[in-house]
PyMOL commands that place a pseudoatom at each C-alpha (Angstrom):
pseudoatom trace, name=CA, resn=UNK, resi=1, chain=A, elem=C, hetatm=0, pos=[14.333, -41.045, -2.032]
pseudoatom trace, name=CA, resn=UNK, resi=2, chain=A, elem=C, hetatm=0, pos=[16.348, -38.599, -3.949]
pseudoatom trace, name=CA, resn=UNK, resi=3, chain=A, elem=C, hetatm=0, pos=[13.689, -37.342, -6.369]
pseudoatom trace, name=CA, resn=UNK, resi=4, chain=A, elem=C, hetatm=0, pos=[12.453, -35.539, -2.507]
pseudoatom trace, name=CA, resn=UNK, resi=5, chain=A, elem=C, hetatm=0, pos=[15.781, -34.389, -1.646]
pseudoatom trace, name=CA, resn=UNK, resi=6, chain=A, elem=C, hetatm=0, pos=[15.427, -31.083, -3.659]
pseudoatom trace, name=CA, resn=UNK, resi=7, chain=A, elem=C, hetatm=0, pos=[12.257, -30.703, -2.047]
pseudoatom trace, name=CA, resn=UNK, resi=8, chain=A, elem=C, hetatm=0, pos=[13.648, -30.850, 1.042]
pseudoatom trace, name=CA, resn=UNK, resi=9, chain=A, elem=C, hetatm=0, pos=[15.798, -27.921, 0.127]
pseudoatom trace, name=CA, resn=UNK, resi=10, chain=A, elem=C, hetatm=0, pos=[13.136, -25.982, -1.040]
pseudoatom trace, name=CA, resn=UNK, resi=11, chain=A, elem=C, hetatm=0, pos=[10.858, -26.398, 2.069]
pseudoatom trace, name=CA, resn=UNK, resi=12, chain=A, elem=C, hetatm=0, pos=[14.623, -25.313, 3.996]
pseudoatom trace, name=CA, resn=UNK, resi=13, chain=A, elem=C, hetatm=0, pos=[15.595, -22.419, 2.032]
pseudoatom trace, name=CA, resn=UNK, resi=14, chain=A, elem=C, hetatm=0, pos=[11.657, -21.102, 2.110]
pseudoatom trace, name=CA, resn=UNK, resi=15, chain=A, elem=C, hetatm=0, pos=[11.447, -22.029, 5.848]
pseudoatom trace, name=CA, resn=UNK, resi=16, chain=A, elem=C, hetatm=0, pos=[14.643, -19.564, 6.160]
pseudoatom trace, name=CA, resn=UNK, resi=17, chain=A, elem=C, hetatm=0, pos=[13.262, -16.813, 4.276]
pseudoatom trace, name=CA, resn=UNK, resi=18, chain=A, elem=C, hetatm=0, pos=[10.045, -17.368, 6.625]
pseudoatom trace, name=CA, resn=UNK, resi=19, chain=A, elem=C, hetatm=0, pos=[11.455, -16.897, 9.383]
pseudoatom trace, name=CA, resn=UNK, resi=20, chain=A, elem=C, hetatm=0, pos=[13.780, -14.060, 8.610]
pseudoatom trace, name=CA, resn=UNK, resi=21, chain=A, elem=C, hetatm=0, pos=[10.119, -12.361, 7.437]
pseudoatom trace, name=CA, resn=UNK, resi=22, chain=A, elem=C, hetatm=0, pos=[8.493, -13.268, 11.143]
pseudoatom trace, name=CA, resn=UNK, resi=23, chain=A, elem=C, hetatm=0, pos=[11.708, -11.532, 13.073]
pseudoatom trace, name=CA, resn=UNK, resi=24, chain=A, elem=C, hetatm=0, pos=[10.618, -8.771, 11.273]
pseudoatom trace, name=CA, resn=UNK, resi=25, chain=A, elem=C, hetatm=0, pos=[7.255, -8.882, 12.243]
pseudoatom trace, name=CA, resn=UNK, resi=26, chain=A, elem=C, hetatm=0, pos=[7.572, -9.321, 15.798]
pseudoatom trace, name=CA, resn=UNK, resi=27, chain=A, elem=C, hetatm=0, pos=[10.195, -6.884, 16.271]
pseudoatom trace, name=CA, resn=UNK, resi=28, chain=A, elem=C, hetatm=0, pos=[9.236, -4.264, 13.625]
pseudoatom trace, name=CA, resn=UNK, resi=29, chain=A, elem=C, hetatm=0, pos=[13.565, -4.321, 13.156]
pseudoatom trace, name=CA, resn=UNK, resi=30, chain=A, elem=C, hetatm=0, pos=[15.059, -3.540, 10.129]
pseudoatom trace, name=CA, resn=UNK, resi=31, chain=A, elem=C, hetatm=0, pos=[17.975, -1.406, 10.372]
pseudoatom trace, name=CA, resn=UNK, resi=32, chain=A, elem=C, hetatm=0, pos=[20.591, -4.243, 9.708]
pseudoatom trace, name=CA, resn=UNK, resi=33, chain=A, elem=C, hetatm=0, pos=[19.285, -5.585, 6.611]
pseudoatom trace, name=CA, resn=UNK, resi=34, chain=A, elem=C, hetatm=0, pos=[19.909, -4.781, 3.412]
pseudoatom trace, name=CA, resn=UNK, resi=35, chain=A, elem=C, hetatm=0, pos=[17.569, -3.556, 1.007]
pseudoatom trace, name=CA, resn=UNK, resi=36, chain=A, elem=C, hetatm=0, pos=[19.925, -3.788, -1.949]
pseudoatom trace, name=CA, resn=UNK, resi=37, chain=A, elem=C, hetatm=0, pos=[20.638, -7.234, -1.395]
pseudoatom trace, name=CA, resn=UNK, resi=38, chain=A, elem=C, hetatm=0, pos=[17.462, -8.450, -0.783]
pseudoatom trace, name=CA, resn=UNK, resi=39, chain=A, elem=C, hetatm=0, pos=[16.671, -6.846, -4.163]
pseudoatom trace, name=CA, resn=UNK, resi=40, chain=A, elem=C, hetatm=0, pos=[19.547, -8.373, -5.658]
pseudoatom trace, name=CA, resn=UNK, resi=41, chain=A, elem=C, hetatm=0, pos=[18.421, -11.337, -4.547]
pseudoatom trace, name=CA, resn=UNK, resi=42, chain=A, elem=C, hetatm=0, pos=[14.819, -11.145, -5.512]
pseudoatom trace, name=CA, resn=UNK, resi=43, chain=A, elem=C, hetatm=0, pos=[15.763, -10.174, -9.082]
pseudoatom trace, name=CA, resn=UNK, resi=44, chain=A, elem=C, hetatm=0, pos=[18.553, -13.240, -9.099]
pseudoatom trace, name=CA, resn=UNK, resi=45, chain=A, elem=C, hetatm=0, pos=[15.501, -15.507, -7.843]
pseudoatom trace, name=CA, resn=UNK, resi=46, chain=A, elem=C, hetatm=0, pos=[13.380, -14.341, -10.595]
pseudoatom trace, name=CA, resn=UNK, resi=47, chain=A, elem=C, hetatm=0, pos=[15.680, -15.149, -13.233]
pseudoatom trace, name=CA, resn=UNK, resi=48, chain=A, elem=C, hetatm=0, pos=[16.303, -18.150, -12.130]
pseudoatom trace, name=CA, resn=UNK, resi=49, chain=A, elem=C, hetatm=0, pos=[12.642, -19.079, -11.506]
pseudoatom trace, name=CA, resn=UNK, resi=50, chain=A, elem=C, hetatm=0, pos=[12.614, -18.283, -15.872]
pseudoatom trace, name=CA, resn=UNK, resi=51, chain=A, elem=C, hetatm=0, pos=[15.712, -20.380, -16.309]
pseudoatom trace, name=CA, resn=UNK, resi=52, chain=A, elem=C, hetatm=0, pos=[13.882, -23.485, -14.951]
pseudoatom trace, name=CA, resn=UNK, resi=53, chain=A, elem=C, hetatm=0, pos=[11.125, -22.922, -16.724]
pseudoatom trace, name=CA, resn=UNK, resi=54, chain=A, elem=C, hetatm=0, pos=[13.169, -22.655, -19.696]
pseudoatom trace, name=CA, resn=UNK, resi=55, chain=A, elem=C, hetatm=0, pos=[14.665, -26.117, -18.764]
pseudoatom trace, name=CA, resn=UNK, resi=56, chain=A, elem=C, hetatm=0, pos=[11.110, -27.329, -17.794]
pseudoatom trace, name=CA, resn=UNK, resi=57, chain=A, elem=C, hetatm=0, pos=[13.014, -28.357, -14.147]
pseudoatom trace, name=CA, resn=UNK, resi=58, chain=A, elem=C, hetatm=0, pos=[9.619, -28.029, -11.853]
pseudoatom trace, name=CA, resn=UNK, resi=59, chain=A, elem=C, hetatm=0, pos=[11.795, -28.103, -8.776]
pseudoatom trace, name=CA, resn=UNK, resi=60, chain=A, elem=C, hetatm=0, pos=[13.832, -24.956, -9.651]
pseudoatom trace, name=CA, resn=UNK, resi=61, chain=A, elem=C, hetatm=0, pos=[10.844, -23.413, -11.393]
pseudoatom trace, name=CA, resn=UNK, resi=62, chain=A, elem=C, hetatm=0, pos=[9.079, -23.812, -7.424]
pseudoatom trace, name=CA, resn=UNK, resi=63, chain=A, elem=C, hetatm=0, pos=[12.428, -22.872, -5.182]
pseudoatom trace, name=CA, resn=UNK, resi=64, chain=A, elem=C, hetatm=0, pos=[12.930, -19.658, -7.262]
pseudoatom trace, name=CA, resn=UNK, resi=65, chain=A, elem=C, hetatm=0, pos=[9.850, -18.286, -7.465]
pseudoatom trace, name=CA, resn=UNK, resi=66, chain=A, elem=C, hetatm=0, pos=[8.366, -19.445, -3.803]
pseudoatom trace, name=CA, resn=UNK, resi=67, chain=A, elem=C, hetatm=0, pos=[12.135, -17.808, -2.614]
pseudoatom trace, name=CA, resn=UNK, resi=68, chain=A, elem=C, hetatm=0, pos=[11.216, -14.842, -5.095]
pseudoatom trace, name=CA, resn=UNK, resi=69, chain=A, elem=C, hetatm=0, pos=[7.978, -14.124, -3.572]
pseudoatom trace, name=CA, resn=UNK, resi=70, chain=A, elem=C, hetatm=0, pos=[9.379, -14.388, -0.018]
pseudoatom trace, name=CA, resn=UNK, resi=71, chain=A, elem=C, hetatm=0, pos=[11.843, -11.536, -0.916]
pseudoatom trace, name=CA, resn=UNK, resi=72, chain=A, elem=C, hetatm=0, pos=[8.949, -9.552, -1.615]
pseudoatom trace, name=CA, resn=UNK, resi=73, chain=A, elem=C, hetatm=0, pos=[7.345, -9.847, 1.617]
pseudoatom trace, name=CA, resn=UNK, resi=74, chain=A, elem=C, hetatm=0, pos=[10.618, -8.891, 3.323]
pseudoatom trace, name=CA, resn=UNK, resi=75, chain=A, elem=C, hetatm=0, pos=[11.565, -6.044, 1.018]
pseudoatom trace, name=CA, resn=UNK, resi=76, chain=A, elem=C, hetatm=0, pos=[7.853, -5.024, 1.173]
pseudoatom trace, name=CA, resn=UNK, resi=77, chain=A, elem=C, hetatm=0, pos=[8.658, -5.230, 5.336]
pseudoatom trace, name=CA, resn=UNK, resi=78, chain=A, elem=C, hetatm=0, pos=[11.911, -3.201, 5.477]
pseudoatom trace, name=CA, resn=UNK, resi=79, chain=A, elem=C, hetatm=0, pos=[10.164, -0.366, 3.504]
pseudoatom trace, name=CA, resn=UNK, resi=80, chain=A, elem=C, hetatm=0, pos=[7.280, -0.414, 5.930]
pseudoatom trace, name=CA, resn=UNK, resi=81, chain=A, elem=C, hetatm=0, pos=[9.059, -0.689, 9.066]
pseudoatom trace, name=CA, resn=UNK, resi=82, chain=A, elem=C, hetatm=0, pos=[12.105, 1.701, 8.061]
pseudoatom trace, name=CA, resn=UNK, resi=83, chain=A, elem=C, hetatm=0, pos=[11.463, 4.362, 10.494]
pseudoatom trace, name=CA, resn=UNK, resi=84, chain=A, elem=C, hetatm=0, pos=[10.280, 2.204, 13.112]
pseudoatom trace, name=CA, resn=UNK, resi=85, chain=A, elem=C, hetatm=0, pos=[11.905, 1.771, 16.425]
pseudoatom trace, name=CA, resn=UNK, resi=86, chain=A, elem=C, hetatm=0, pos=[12.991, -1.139, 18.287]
pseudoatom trace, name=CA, resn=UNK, resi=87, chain=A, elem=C, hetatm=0, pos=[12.590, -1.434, 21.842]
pseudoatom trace, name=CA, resn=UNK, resi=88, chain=A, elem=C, hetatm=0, pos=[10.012, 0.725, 22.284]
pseudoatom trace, name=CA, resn=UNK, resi=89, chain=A, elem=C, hetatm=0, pos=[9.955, 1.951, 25.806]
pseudoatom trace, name=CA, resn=UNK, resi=90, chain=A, elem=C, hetatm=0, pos=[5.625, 2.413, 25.944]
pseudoatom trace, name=CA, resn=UNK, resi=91, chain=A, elem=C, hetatm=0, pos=[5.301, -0.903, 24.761]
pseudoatom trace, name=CA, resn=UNK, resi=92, chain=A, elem=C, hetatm=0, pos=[5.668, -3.555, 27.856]
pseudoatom trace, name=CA, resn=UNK, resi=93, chain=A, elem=C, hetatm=0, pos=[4.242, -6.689, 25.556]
pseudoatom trace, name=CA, resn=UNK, resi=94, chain=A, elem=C, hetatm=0, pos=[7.757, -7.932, 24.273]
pseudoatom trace, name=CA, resn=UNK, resi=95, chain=A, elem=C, hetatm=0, pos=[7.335, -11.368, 22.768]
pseudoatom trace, name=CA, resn=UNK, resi=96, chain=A, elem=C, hetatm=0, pos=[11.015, -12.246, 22.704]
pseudoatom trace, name=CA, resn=UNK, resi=97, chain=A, elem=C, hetatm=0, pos=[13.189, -13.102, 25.512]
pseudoatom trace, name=CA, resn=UNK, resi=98, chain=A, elem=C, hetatm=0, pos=[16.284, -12.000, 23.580]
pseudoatom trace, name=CA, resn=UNK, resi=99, chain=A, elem=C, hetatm=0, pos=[14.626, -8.775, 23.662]
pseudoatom trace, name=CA, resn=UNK, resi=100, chain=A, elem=C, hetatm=0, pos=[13.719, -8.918, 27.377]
pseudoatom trace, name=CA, resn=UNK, resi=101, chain=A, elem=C, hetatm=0, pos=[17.548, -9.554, 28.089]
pseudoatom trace, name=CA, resn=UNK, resi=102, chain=A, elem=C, hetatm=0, pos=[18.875, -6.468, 25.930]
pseudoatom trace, name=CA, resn=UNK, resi=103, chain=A, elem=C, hetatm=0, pos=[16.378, -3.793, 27.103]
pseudoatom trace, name=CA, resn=UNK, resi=104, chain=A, elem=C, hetatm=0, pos=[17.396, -5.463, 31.183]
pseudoatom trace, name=CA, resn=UNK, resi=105, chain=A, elem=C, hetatm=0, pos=[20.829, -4.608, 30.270]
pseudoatom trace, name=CA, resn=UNK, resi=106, chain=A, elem=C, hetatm=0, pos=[20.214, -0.962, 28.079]
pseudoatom trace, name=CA, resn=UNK, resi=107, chain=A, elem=C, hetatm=0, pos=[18.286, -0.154, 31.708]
pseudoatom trace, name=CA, resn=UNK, resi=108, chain=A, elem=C, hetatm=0, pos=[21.247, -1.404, 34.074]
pseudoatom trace, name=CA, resn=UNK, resi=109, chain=A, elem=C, hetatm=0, pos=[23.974, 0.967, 31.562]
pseudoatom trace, name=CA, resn=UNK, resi=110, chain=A, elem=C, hetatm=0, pos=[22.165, 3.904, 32.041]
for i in range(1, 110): cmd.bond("trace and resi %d" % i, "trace and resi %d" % (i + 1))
show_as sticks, trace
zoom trace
């Protein structure tokens, strides 16, 4: 049972990643994330990924890299979305209730 247990953290910790890269997706948002420290991260990730290998440790060979990669995607996704807007007012096919709630109350402030 404990040989999966660092699995299990790297399914987690990609699963996280994931879904930080879907929110992005849907909602096109990425004014409150960093760049720099998503780049940090990615190059942290990638040195890591070489330290396993180093150390021939498969697991932290995996998490790195598979984390590394999914950096990527979301620092590829904050460059391509920078100048987009949220809530955009001609688009009525939300897929988020969160997002339904906040543009309900932006329309009862003004």
């Amino acid at each position: 049972m404990i040989e999966f247990l660092p699995w299990i953290a790297v399914a987690v910790i990609c699963f996280g990643y994931l879904a930080q890269a879907i929110k992005i997706q849907v909602h096109k948002e990425v004014r409150d994330l960093s760049a720099w420290s998503f780049a940090a991260w990615g190059i942290s990730y990638l040195i890591l990924a070489y330290q396993g290998y180093l150390i021939d440790a498969p697991v932290f060979i995996y998490k790195n890299a598979i984390t590394f990669g999914l950096v990527i995607i979301i620092l590829t996704q904050i460059y391509l979305h920078r100048d987009d807007e949220w809530h955009d007012d001609e688009d009525k096919t939300y897929p988020c209730l969160m997002t339904k709630i906040s543009l309900f109350r932006m329309a009862q402030e003004h």
